[in-house]
N, C-alpha and C positions, 0 to 999 in steps of 0.2 A: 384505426383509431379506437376502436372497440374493443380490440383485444389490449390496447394499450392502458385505457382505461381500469381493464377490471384487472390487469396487473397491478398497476397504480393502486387501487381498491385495495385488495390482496397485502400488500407493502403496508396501507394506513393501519387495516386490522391489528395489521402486527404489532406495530408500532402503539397502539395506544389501547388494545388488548391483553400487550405482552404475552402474545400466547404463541409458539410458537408448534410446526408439524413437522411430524419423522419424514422424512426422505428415505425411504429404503430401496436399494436396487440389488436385483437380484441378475448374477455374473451367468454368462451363459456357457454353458458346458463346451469345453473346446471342442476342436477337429481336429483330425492331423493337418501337419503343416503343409501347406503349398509347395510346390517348386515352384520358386520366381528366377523369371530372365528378365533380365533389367534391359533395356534401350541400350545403345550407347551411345554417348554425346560426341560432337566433334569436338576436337581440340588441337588448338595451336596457340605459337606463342610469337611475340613481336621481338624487336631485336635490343629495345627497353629493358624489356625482363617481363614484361604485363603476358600473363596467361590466360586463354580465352576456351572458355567452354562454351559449347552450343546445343540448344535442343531442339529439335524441331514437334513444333506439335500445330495440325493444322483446326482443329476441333473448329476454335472461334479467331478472328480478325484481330488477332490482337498479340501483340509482341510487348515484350520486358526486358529491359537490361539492370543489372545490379553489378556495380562495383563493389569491391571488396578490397580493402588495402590491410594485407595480412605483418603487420610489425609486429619485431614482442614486443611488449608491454614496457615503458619506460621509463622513472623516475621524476617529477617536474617541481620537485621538491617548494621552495618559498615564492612557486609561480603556478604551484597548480591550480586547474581549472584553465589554463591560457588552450588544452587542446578543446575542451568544453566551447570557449569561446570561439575559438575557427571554428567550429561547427556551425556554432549560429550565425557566423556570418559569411561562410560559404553563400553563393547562390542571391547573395543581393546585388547581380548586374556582372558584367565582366567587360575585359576591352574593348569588345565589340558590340555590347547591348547594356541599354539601361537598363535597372530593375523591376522598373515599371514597363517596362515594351517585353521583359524575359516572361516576366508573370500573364501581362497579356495574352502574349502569343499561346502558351502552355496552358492555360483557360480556352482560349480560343479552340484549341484543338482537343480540347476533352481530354487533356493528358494528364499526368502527376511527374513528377521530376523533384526529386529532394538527396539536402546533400547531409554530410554528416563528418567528421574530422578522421572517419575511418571509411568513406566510402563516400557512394553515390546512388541514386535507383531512380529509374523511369519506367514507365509505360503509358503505350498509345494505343489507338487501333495501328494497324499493319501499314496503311496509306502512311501515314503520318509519323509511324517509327523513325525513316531516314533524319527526318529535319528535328523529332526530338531527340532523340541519339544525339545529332549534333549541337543541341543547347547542355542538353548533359556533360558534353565532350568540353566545349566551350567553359563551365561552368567549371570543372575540374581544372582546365589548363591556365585560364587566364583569368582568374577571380581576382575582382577589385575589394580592397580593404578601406573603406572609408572611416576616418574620424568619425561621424557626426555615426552613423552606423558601430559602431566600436563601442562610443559613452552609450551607445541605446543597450546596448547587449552588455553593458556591464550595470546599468542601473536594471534592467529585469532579472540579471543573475543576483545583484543584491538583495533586491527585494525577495527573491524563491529562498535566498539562504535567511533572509530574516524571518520570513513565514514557517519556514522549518524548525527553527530554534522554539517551537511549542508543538511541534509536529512529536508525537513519542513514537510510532514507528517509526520515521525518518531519523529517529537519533540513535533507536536502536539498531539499525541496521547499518548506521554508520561508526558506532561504538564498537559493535559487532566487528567489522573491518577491518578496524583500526588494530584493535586487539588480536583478530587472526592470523593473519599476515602479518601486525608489525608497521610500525609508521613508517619504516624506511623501506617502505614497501609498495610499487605503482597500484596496486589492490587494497592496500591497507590505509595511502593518502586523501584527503577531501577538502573540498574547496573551503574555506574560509572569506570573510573578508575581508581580513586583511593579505590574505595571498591573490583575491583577485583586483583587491588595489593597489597592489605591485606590479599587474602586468599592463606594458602597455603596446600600443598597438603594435610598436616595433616586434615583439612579443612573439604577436601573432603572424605576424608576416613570417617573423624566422621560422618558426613551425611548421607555415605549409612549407616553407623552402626546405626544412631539412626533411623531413616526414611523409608528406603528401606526395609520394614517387610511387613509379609501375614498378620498380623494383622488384617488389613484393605481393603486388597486386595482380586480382581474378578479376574478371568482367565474366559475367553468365548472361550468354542469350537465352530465353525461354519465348516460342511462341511457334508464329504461323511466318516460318522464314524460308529461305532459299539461304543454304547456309555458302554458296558459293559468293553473291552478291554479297548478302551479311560480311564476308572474311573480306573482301573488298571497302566495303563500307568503315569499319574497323581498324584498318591498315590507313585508311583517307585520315580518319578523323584521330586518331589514338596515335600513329606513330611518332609523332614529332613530341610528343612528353616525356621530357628529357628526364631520362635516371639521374639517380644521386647517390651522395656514399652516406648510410644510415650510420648513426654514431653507433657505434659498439657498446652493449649494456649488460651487465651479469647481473639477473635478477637473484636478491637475497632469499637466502633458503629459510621457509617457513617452519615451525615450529611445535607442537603440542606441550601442554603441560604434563610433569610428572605423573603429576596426578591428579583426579576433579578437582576441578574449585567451580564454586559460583564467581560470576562476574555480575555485581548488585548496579546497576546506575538510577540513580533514585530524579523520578519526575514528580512531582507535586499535582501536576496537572492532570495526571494516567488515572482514568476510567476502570482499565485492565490492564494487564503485567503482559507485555511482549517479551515469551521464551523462545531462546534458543540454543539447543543442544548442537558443540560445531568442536568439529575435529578436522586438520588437516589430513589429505590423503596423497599419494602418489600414483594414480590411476590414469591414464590415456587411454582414449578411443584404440580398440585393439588388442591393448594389452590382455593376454590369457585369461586372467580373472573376470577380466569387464566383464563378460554377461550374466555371470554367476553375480556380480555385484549389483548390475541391474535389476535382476529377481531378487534378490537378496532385501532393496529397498521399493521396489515395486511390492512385496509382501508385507516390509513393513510398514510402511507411510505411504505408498502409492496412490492413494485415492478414497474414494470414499468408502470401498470394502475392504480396508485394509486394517492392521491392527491398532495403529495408534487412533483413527478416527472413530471404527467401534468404538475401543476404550473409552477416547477421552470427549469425546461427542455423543453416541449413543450410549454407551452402557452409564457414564458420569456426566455427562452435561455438563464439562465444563466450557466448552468452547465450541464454536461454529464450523470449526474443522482444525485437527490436527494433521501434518503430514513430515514426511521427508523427504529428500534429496540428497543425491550423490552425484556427485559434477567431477567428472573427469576432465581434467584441462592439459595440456603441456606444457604448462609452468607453476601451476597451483589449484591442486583440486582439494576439494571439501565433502565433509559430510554434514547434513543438518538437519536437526527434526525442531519440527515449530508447532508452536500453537498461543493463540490469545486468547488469555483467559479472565475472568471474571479476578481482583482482586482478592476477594476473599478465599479463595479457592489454587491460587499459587503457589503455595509448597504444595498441596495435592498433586497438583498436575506435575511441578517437578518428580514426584515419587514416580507417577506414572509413566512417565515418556521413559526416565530411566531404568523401569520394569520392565518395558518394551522390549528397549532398547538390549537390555541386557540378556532378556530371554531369547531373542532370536540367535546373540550370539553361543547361549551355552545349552540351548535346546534347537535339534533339530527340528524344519518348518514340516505339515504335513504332506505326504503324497499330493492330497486335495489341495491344497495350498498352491504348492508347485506347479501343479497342472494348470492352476487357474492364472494365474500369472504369466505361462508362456503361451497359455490362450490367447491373456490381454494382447504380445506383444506380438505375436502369429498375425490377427485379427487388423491390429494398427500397423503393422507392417505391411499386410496384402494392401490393405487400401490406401494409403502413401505413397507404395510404389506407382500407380496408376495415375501419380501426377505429374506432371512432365517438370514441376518446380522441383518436386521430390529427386529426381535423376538428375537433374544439374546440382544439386545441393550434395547428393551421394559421389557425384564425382568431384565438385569440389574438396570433399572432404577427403577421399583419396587423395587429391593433391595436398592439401595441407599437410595432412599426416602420414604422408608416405606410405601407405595404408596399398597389400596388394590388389590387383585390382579384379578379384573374385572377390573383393574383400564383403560386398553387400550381398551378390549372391549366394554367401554360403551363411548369411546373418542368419536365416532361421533354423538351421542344418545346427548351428551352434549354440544357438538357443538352446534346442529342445535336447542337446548332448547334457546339456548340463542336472548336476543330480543332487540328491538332499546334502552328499559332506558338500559339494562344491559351498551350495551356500551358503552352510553355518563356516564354513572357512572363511568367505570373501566375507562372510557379518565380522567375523574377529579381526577380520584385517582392515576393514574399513571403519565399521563402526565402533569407533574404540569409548565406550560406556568410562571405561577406568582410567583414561588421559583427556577427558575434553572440556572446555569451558562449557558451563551453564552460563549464560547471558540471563539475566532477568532486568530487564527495562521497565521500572512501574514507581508505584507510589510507596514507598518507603512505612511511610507512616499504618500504611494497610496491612503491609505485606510481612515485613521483617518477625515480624514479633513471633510468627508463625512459624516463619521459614526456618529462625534459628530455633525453634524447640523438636523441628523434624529434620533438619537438613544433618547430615555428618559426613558436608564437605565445609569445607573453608570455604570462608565468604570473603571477598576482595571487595572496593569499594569504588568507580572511577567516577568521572563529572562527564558531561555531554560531550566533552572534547576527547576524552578517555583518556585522560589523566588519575594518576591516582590518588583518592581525597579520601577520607575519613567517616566512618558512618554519618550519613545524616542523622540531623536533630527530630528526636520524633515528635516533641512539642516542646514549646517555650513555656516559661511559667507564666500562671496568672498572675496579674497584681493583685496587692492585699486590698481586698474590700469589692475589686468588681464581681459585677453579679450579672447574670441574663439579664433582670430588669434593666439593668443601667445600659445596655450592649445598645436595648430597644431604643432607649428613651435617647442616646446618641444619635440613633438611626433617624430618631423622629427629625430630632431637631437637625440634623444633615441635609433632610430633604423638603424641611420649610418649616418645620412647630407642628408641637402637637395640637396647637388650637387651631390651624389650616386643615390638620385632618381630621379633626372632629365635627369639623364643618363639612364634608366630603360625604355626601350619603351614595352615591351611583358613581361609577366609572366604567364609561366605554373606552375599548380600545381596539384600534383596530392595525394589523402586523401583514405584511407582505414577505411570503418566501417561496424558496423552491424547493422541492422534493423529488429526486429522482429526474432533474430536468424541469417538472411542472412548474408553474406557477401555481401557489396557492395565497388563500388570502384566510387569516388566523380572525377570526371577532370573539371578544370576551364582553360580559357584561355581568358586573357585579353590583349589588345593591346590601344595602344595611339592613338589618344583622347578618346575613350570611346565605341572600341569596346569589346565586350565579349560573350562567350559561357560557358555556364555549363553543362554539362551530369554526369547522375548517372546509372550505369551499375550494373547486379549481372547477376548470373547462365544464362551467355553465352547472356543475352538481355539487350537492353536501355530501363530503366524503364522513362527516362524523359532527357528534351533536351528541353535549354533555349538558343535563340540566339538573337545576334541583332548586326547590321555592320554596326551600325554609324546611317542610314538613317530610317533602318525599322529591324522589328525583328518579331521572335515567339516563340511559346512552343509547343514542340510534346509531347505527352504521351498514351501510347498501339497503335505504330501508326497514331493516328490521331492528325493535324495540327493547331494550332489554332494563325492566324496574332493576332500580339499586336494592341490592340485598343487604340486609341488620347491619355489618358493617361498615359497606359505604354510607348509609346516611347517618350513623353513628360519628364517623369523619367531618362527614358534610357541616353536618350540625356543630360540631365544634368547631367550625372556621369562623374567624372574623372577618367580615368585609364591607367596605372594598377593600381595606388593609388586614393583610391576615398576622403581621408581624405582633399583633400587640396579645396574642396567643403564647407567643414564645417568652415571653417572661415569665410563663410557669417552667420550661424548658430549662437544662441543665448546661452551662456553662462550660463545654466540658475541656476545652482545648485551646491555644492559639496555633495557629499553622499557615505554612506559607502558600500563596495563591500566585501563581506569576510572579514570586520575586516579592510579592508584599503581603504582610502579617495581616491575618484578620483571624476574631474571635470567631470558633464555633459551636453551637447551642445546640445541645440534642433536643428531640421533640416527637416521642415516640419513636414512628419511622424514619425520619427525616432530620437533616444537618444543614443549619442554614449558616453562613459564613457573609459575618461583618468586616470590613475592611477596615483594622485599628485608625487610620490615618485619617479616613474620610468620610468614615461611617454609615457607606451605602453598603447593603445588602450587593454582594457579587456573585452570589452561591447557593443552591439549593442540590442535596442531593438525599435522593429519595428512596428508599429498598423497597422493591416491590417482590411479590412471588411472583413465580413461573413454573409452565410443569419442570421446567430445567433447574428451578432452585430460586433461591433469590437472585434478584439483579438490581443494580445502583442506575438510577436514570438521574444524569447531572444536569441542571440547566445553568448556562452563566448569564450574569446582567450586566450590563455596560451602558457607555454616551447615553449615561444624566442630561436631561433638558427638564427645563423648568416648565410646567402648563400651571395658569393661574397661581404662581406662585410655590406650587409643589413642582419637587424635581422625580420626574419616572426613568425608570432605565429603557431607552429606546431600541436597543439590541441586544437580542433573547435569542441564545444557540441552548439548544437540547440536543440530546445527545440519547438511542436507545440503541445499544449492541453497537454497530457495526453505522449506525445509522444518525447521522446527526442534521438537525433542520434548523435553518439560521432564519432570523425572522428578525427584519429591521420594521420597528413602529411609524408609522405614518397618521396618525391622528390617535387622537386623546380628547374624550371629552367626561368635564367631572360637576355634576348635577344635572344633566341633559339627555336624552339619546338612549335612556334605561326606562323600561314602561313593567308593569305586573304584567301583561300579556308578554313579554319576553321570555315569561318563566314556565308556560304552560307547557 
């Protein structure tokens, strides 16, 4: 609990210090490569088509099976999401056991067992393998599909796609998709909903029926077995799962562009711009080049020593980590280097990934480079192998991929064969800099103006759905005659008169949320003209305590003290409260803009952008630029659920938002002339 704490600690500093520390690690000089002998697993296959690998390892009591149902990949066009859906409803009960006696049991025995629209997985201790295996087994063959189970799992897949539609990573990576593959494409499709309110349970029943077969299918034992009993055991429970004929499917051949373009999807709500740099590739486990392609992106996005993270995290500060990936698949591989970065700093970061990007391919990497890299994967290899999950997973994949079967033995032999042209080759041939979409997911209105005075690719334009639409609007016009004063004086009168808050000398408040799992608990108190306190408490301690009483203030945090310097109470001082909005009518009117779909004015004020909502006149918006040794950064907070206390209406739910890190805080009490004393301010 101790060490959990002062992590916890550690997180608050952050967060309301905005200070962030280098991470540096320094890579450890290789060794020569090992010779590995790998195990070998048993294997056989049932008269189904199901293939079974096995491993034996006796270390601990404990045995695992994982299914694996290997189909290609397959179109489900104005029904997708229905495999989605047998997923979740796998494993709720079967012909022989209710849901409630399966779960039971499977509790009872200290086991796990979960199913999946591609597979299956359990593990027990060793006693109690036989009879989870056989709920496993059960749960595969004979799964009941119920109605009342079916509307459950389509009102929570609703709900996840309605929660997403303001999610900006989730749109970007589903934009992303859509765009790279191609909509007519099983990797390029996404649920909607209206394609999951086309499927119905009939749906799903035909799915498992035509789909869910041994066919194609691997079961892996891993554990503490007698693999003769096990191949018994296997044969009892697994034979009688009847093959099927899988529909035949030609997946649609993928694509690159000519040549770069940006792909712009503009979110109103984006903090930061989610980039990504993505090229289709044609790379399989195996193929000659793979491992020169491995180092190739292991050098340059691989990690934290690698070149884009330098760059674009230590040496510029724009983002928390940049990286890449190269995904060899047997129907559609990709390349793609990512990074999320700070808004203001988005065409930067474009310049950079693609300097990267392009340097590795038309300069070779160093010696040093090289060397450290088949270090890394010498090192992650020796210790992999020595897992007994590792050997059934390395022989699976020999089966999948036809793959010979010295094929992992000679993995470091091949590694360390490979040389500087190898992987400025496999850079040219994989990372294609001059054919790939930039994706940029963010706020238009930040971003654009930048982009287009630095970018000299063409910039394309799509909507969340990844359609093609038209630049967004970067602001609406003002009408003639409004002013910031007039924004306020709406505001006032929105949330009760200005003569209810004239009347308002002290406001307590007090906000319940979590952080990082905790509970904490937010108390603010402010007093007229312009005093206020804020503390954030959890598990019995004050993680942080901001004060100031007019004249002079400070901030504690773990204890220690620290007076506001010229600046901050410079700040201080010029707040009004308990309401600080009547400040911002010196503030410059500067914009209208869209917030979730609805228009609200925005008022500059110094540092700071507060956002009135045209329609209803509550403040929903504050976003604030603060320094960091990393640059500036925007800390957004939003306001929401208006309630009325004595006649004025407060916004009772308060999300903040720093980097990476957002703390939701629902209000539960409010009190205004009460609960505020001058000793609160000392």
């Amino acid at each position: 609990m101790k060490t959990k704490i002062l992590s916890f600690v550690a997180i608050i500093a952050m967060i309301f210090a905005t200070n962030a520390q280098r991470d540096l690690n320094i890579q450890p000089k290789p060794g020569p490569a090992p010779k590995v002998k790998l195990g070998k697993p048993e294997k056989f296959k049932l008269s189904n088509g199901l293939q079974v690998i096995m491993v034996e390892n006796h270390k601990l009591p404990r045995v695992s099976a994982s299914l694996s149902i290997d189909n290609k990949p397959y179109f489900e066009g104005d029904k997708v999401g229905v495999s989605s859906l047998l997923g979740g409803l796998l494993g709720n009960g079967t012909k022989n056991i209710s849901k409630d006696d399966f779960n039971e049991r499977v509790d009872y025995l200290g086991a796990n067992v979960g199913f999946s629209s591609s597979g299956a997985f359990a593990s027990s201790l060793k006693k109690y393998f036989p009879e989870i295996l056989g709920l496993m087994a059960d749960g595969v063959k004979n799964p009941i599909f119920s109605k009342d189970e079916f509307d459950k799992e389509v009102e929570r897949t609703l709900e996840s796609l309605k929660n997403n539609e303001k999610n900006v990573t989730a749109i970007a990576r589903r934009v992303e998709n859509y765009l790279t593959y191609g909509k007519n494409h099983p990797f390029g499709e996404y649920s909607t909903p209206e394609s999951i309110k086309n499927i119905s349970l009939d749906d799903v029943k035909n799915n498992y029926n035509t789909y869910y077969r041994p066919n194609n299918a691997y079961l892996v034992i891993v554990g503490d077995i007698n693999p003769k009993e096990t191949k018994k055991l296997i044969k009892k429970l697994f034979s009688d799962w009847k093959k099927g004929s899988i529909p035949a499917y030609t997946i649609p051949k993928t694509t690159n562009p000519t040549t770069t373009e940006i792909n712009f999807i503009n979110m109103p709500n984006a903090v930061q711009s989610e980039i990504a740099v993505i090229n289709n590739v044609d790379l399989t486990l195996g193929d000659k080049d793979y491992y020169a392609g491995l180092l190739a992106n292991n050098i340059l996005g691989g990690g934290g020593t690698a070149r884009l993270f330098m760059n674009l995290r230590e040496d510029k500060g724009y983002t928390y980590g940049s990286y890449s990936r190269l995904s060899q698949s047997r129907y559609a591989g990709t390349f793609r280097a990512t990074a999320s970065v700070r808004n203001m700093v988005t065409d930067s970061a474009v310049v950079e990934l693609q300097k990267e990007i392009n340097k590795i391919r038309y300069q070779k990497v160093s010696e040093e480079e090289l060397k450290n890299a088949k270090a890394k994967y010498v090192g992650s290899f020796v210790l992999d192998v020595q897992k007994p999950r590792t050997v059934a997973n390395y022989a699976l994949n020999i089966a999948r991929y036809n793959l010979p079967e010295d094929f992992y033995e000679k993995y470091l032999e091949n590694i360390n064969s490979v040389t500087l042209d190898d992987v400025q080759n496999a850079a040219i041939k994989y990372f294609k800099g001059d054919k790939a979409r930039i994706f940029i997911t963010g706020k238009g209105i930040d971003v654009l103006k930048n982009l287009e005075q630095t970018s000299d690719y063409a910039i394309k334009y799509f909507d969340k759905k990844g359609n093609p639409t038209s630049k967004p609007e970067m602001s609406l016009p003002i009408p003639e005659g409004m002013t910031a004063s007039l924004v306020i004086n709406n505001y006032f009168k929105a949330v009760g008169g200005k003569d209810k808050i004239d009347n308002v000398k002290s406001v307590m408040t007090v906000a319940n949320g979590k952080i990082q799992g905790i509970d904490v608990v937010l108390t603010t108190k402010n007093a007229a003209p312009n005093k206020t306190v804020t503390v954030l408490t959890g598990m019995g301690q004050t993680f942080m305590k901001n004060v100031f009483d007019g004249e002079k203030g400070y901030a504690e945090q773990q204890g220690r003290k620290f007076e506001f310097n010229d600046k901050q109470l410079e700040e201080a001082k010029a707040n009004k409260t308990p309401f600080e909005d009547e400040i911002y009518k010196s503030g410059k009117l500067d914009r209208i803009e869209s917030i979730d779909g609805n228009n609200a004015y925005v008022i500059k004020y110094n540092n700071t952008e507060v956002f009135y909502d045209i329609k209803t006149g509550y403040k929903v918006k504050t976003v604030k630029t603060v320094k960091t040794p990393r640059g500036d950064q925007q800390v957004p907070i939003t306001y929401s659920n208006y309630k009325e206390v004595n006649g004025i209406k407060f916004p009772h739910k308060i999300i903040q938002k720093m980097g990476p890190m957002e703390l939701n805080f629902d209000v539960k009490e409010i009190k205004l002339n009460e609960g505020v004393s001058d000793a609160d301010f000392k």
